[in-house]
DRENDO-1510 file (C-alpha; in Angstrom, 1 decimal, always signed):
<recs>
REC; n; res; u; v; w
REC; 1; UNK; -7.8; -71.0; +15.0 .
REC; 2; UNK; -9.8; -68.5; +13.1 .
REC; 3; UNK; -9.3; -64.7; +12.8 .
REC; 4; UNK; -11.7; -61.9; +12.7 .
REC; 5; UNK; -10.7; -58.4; +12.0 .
REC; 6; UNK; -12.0; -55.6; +14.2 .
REC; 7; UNK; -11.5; -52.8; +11.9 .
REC; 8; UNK; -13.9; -50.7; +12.4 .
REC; 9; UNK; -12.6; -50.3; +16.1 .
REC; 10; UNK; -9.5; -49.8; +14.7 .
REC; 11; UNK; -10.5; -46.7; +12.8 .
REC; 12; UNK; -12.6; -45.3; +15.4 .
REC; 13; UNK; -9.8; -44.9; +17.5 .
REC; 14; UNK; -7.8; -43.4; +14.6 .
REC; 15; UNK; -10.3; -41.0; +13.4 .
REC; 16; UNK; -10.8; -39.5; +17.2 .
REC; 17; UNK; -7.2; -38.9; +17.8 .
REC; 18; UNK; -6.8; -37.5; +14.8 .
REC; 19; UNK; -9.9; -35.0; +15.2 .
REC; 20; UNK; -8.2; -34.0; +18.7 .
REC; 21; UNK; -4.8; -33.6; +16.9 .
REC; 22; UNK; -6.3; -31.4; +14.6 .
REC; 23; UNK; -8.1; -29.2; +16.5 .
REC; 24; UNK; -5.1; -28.7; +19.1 .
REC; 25; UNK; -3.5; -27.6; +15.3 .
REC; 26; UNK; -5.9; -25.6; +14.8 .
REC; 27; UNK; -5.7; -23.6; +18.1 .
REC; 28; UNK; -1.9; -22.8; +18.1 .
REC; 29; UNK; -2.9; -21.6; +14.3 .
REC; 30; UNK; -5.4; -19.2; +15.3 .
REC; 31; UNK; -2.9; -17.8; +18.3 .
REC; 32; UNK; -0.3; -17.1; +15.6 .
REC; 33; UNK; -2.6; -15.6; +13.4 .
REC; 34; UNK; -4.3; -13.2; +14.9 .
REC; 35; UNK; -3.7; -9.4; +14.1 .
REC; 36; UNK; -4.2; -7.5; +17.4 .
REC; 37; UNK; -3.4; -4.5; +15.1 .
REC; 38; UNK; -7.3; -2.7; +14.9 .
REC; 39; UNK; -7.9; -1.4; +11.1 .
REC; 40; UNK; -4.2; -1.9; +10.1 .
REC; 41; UNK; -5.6; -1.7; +6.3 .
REC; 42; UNK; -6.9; +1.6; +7.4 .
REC; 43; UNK; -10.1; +1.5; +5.8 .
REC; 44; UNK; -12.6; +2.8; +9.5 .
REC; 45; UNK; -12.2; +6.2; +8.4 .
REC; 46; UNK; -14.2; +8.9; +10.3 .
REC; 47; UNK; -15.5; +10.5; +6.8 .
REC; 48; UNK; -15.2; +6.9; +4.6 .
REC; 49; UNK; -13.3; +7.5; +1.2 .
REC; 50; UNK; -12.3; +10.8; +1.9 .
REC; 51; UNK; -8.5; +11.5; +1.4 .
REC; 52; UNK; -7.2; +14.4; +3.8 .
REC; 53; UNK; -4.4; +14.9; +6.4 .
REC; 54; UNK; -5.8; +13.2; +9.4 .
REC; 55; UNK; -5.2; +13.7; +13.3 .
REC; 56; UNK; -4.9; +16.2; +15.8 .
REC; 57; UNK; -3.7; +19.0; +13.2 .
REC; 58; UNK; -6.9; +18.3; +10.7 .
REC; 59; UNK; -9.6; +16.5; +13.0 .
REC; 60; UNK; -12.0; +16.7; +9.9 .
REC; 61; UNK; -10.9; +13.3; +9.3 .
REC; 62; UNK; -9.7; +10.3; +11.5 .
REC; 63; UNK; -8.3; +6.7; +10.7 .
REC; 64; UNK; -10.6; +4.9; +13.5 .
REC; 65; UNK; -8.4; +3.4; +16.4 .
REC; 66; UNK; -5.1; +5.7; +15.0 .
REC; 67; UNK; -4.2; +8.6; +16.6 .
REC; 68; UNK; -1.5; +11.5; +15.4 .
REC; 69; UNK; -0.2; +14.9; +15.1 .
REC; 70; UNK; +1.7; +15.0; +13.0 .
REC; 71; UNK; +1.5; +15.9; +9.0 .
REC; 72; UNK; +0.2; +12.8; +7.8 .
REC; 73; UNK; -2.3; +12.0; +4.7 .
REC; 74; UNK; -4.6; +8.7; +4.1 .
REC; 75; UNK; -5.4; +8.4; +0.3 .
REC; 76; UNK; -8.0; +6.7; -1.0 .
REC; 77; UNK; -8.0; +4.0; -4.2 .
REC; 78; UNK; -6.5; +6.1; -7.2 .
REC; 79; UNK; -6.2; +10.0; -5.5 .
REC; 80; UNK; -2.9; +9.6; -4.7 .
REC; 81; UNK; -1.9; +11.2; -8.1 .
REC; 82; UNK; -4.9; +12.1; -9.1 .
REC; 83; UNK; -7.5; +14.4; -6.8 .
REC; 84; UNK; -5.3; +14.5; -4.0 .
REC; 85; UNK; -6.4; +15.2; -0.2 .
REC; 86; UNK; -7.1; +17.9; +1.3 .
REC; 87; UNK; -5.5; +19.0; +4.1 .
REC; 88; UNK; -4.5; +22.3; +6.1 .
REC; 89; UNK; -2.6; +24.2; +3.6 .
REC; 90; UNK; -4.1; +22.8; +0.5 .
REC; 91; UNK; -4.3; +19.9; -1.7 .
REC; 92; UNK; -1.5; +17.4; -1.7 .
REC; 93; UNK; -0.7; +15.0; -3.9 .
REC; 94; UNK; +1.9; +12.4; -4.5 .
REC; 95; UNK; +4.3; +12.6; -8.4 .
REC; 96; UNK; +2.6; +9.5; -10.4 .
REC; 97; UNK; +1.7; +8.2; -13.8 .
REC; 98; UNK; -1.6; +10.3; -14.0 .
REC; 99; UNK; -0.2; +13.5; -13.3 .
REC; 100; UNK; +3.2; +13.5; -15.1 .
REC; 101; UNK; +6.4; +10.8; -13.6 .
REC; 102; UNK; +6.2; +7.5; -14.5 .
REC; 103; UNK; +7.4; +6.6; -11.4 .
REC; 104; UNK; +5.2; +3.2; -11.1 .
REC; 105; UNK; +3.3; +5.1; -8.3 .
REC; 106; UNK; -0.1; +2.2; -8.3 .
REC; 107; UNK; -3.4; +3.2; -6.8 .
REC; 108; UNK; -3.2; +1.1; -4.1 .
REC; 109; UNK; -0.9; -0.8; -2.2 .
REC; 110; UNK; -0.3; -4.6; -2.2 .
REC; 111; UNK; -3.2; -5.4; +0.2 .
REC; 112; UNK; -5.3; -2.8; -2.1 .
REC; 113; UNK; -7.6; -0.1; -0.5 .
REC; 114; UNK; -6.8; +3.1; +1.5 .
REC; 115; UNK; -3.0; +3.4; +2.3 .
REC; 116; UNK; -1.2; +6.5; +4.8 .
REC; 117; UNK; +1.4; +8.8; +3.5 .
REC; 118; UNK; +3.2; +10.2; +6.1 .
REC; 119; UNK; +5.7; +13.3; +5.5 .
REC; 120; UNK; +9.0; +12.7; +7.3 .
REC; 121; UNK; +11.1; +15.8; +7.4 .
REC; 122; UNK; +7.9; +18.3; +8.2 .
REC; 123; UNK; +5.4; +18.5; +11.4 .
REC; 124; UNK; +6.8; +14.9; +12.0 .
REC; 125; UNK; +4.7; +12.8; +14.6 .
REC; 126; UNK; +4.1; +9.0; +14.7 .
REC; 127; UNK; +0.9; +7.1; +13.5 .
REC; 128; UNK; -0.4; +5.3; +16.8 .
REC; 129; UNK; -2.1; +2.8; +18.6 .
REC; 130; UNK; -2.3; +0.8; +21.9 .
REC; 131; UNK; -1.9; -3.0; +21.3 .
REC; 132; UNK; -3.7; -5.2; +23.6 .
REC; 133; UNK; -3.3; -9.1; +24.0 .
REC; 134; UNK; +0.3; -9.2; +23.8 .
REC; 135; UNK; +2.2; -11.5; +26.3 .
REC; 136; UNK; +5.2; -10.3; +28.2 .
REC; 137; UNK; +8.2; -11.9; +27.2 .
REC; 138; UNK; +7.0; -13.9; +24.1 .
REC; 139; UNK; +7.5; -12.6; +21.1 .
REC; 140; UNK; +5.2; -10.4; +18.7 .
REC; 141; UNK; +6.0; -10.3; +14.8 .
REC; 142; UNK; +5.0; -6.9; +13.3 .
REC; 143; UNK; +4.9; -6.8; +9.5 .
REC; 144; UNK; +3.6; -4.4; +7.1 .
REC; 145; UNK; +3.8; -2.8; +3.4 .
REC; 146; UNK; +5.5; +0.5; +2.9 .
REC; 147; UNK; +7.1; +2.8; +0.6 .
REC; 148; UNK; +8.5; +5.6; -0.8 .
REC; 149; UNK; +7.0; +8.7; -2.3 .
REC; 150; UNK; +7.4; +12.6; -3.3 .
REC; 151; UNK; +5.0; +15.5; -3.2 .
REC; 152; UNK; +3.8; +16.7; -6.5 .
REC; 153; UNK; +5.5; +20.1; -7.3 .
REC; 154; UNK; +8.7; +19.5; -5.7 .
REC; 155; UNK; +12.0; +18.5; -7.3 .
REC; 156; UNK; +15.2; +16.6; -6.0 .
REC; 157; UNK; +16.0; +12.9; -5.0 .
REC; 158; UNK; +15.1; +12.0; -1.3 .
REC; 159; UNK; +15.1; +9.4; +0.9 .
REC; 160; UNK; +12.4; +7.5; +3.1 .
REC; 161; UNK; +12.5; +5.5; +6.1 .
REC; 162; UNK; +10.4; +4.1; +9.6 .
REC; 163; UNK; +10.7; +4.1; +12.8 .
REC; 164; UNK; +9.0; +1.4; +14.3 .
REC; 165; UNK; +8.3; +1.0; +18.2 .
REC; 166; UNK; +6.3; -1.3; +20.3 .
REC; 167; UNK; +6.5; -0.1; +24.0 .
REC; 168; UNK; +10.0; +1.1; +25.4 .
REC; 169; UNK; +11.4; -1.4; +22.1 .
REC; 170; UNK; +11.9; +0.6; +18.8 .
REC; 171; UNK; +13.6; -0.3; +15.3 .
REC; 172; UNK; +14.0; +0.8; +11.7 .
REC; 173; UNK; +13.4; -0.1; +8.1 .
REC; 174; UNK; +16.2; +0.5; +6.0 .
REC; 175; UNK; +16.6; +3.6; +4.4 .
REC; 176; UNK; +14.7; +3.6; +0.8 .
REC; 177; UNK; +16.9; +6.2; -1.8 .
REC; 178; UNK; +14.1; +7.7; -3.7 .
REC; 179; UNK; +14.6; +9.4; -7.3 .
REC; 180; UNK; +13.4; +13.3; -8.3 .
REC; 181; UNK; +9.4; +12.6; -8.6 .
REC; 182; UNK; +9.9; +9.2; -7.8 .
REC; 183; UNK; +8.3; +6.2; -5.8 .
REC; 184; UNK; +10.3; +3.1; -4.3 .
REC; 185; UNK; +8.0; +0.3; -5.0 .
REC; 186; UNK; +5.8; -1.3; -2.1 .
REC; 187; UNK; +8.1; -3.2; +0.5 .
REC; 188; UNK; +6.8; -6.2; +2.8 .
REC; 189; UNK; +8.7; -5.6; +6.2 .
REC; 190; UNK; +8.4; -8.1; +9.4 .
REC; 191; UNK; +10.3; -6.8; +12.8 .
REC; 192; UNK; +10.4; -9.3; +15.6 .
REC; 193; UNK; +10.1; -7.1; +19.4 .
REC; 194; UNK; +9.5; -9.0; +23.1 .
REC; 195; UNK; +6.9; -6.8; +25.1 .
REC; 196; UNK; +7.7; -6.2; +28.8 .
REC; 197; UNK; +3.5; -5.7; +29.3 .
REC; 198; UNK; +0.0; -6.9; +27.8 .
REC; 199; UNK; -0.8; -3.5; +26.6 .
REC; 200; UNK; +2.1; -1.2; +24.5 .
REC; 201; UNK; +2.0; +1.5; +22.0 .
REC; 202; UNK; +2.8; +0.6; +18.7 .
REC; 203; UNK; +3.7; +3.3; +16.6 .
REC; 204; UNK; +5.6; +4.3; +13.3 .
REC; 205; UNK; +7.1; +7.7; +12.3 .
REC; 206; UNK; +8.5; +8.5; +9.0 .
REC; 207; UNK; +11.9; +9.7; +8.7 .
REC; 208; UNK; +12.7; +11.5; +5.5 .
REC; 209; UNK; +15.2; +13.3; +3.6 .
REC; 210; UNK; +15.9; +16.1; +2.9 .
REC; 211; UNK; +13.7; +19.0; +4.0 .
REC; 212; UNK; +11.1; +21.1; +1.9 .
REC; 213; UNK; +11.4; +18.9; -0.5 .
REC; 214; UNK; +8.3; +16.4; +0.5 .
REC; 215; UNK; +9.5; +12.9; +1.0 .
REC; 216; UNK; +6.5; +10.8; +2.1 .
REC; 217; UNK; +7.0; +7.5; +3.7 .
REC; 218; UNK; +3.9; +4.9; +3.0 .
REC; 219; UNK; +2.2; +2.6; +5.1 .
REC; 220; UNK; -0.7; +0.1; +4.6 .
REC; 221; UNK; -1.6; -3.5; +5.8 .
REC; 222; UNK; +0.0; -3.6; +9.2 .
REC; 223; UNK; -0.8; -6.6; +11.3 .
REC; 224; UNK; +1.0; -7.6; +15.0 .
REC; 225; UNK; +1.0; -11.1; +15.7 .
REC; 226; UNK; +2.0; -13.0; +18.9 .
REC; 227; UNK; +3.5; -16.6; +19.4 .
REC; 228; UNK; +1.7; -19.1; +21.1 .
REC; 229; UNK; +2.4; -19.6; +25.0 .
REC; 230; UNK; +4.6; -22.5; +25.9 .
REC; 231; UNK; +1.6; -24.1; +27.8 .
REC; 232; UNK; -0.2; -24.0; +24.2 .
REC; 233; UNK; +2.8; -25.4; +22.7 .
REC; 234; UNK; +3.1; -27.9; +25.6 .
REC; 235; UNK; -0.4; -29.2; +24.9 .
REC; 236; UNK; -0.4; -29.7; +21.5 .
REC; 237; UNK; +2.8; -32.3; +22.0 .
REC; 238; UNK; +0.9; -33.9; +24.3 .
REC; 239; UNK; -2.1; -34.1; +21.6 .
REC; 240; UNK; +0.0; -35.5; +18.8 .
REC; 241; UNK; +1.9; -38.1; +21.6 .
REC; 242; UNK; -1.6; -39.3; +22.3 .
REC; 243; UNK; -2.8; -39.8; +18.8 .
REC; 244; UNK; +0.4; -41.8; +18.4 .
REC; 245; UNK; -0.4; -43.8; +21.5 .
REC; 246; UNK; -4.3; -44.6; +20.4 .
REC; 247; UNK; -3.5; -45.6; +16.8 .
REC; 248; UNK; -0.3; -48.0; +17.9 .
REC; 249; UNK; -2.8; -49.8; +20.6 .
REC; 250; UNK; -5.4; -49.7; +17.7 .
REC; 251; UNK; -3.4; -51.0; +15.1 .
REC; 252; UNK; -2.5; -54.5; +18.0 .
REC; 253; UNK; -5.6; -54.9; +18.2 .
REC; 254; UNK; -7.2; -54.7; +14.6 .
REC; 255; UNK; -7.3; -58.5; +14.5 .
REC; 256; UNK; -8.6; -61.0; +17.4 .
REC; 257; UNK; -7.9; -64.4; +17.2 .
REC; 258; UNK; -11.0; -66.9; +18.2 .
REC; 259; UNK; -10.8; -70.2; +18.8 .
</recs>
C-alpha cells in the first residue's frame, strides 16, 4: 500500500480558517479602539494656533465639537510660559522654565500639540461634549492626560483636581498638591462608567484650590472607548472554534493511502 500526501489541501484549509480568525480579531480590535471622543487632542480650533480663553465667555475662539462657559484657556505648542493667551481680562500665562520657575512646565503635553488649561476655583464650568456610539450597559473606558499648573503672577501652593462625568455617572481624579509656581507633571488617567443611553454628555470640570490664587487643571489627549457587544464577542469564539475544527479535519486527512 502506497501513500501520497495531500498537503496542499491541507494548508488550504489552514490558511482560510486562519484568514477568518484573523479578521473576526481584527473587528473586536477596531470596536475597542475606537475614540468616540471628537478632537480629544484639541487641535480643530476655530482660529487654528491661536491660544485664548475659549467658550461662551470669549467666543473669539472655540475648540471645534467642545463647548463651555466657563474660564478656560487652550494653549498652543510653547505659549503656555511664553506669549500666553489672550483672553477677557488680559494675557494669561502659566509659571514655567521660560518665564522664571523651573517647575518642569513642557510645551506640550505627552500626546504633544494644543493642550486646555482650565481654572478651577474661578468662573468654573465644565469642558463638554455629547458622546455618540456608546452602548447602554456595556462599558466605556475614558482615559486622558492631565495636570497641574499656576498662573504667572500669583504666589502660594495649590491644588488641582477633575471632575469627570459621562451622563447621570460622574468621578474624580485624585487631588494633585501643587507647589508655589509649580506644575504636577503630566498624569495618564483611565475611569471605567456603564452608560444608561447611546448618546451622554461627557464632561470634565476642574476643581482647584485655593481661590485667587490661579490653580489651572490641564487636559489633553482624551479618548472614550467602548467594549465590544457580547454578540461580537460571541462570534469571534465561534471563529476561533471553527479554525480549530478545519485544521484538526485537515491535518486526518493530509495523507491518503492508495492501493
Amino acid at each position: 500500500m502506497k501513500y501520497v500526501s495531500s498537503i496542499p489541501s491541507y494548508w488550504h484549509h489552514v490558511l482560510k480558517a486562519a484568514a477568518a480568525a484573523s479578521a473576526l480579531m481584527l473587528l473586536v480590535s477596531s470596536a475597542q479602539a475606537s475614540n468616540l471622543a471628537l478632537n480629544g487632542d484639541f487641535e480643530q480650533l476655530l482660529v487654528p494656533g491661536a491660544s485664548m480663553e475659549f467658550g461662551g465667555r470669549f467666543p473669539f475662539q472655540q475648540v471645534t465639537n467642545w463647548t463651555t462657559d466657563g474660564y478656560n484657556f487652550v494653549f498652543a505648542p510653547g505659549s503656555a510660559d511664553t506669549t500666553g493667551g489672550a483672553g477677557e481680562y488680559g494675557t494669561v500665562s502659566l509659571w514655567g522654565p521660560n518665564n522664571g520657575s523651573s517647575n518642569g512646565l513642557p510645551a506640550t503635553s505627552p500626546t504633544g500639540g494644543n493642550f486646555l488649561a482650565m481654572d478651577g476655583a474661578y468662573a468654573v464650568d465644565a469642558v463638554s461634549q455629547t458622546i455618540n456610539g456608546l452602548i447602554p450597559g456595556q462599558k466605556a473606558t475614558v482615559s486622558f492626560y492631565w495636570a497641574g499648573a499656576q498662573q504667572k503672577g500669583y504666589n502660594s501652593a495649590t491644588t488641582e483636581q477633575f471632575q469627570v462625568s459621562l451622563g447621570s455617572e460622574t468621578q474624580f481624579t485624585p487631588v494633585l498638591d501643587n507647589l508655589d509656581h509649580g506644575f504636577t507633571g503630566w498624569n495618564k488617567e483611565t475611569l471605567d462608567f456603564v452608560p444608561t443611553s447611546t448618546s451622554e454628555v461627557l464632561s470634565f470640570l476642574a476643581i482647584g484650590t485655593p481661590n485667587g490664587v490661579p490653580p489651572f487643571s490641564l487636559l489633553d489627549g482624551v479618548s472614550v472607548s467602548v467594549a465590544p457587544e457580547p454578540a461580537t464577542l460571541g462570534l469571534l469564539l465561534i471563529g476561533v472554534g471553527s479554525f480549530g475544527a478545519i485544521r484538526r479535519r485537515a491535518k486526518r486527512k493530509h495523507v491518503t493511502p492508495i492501493s
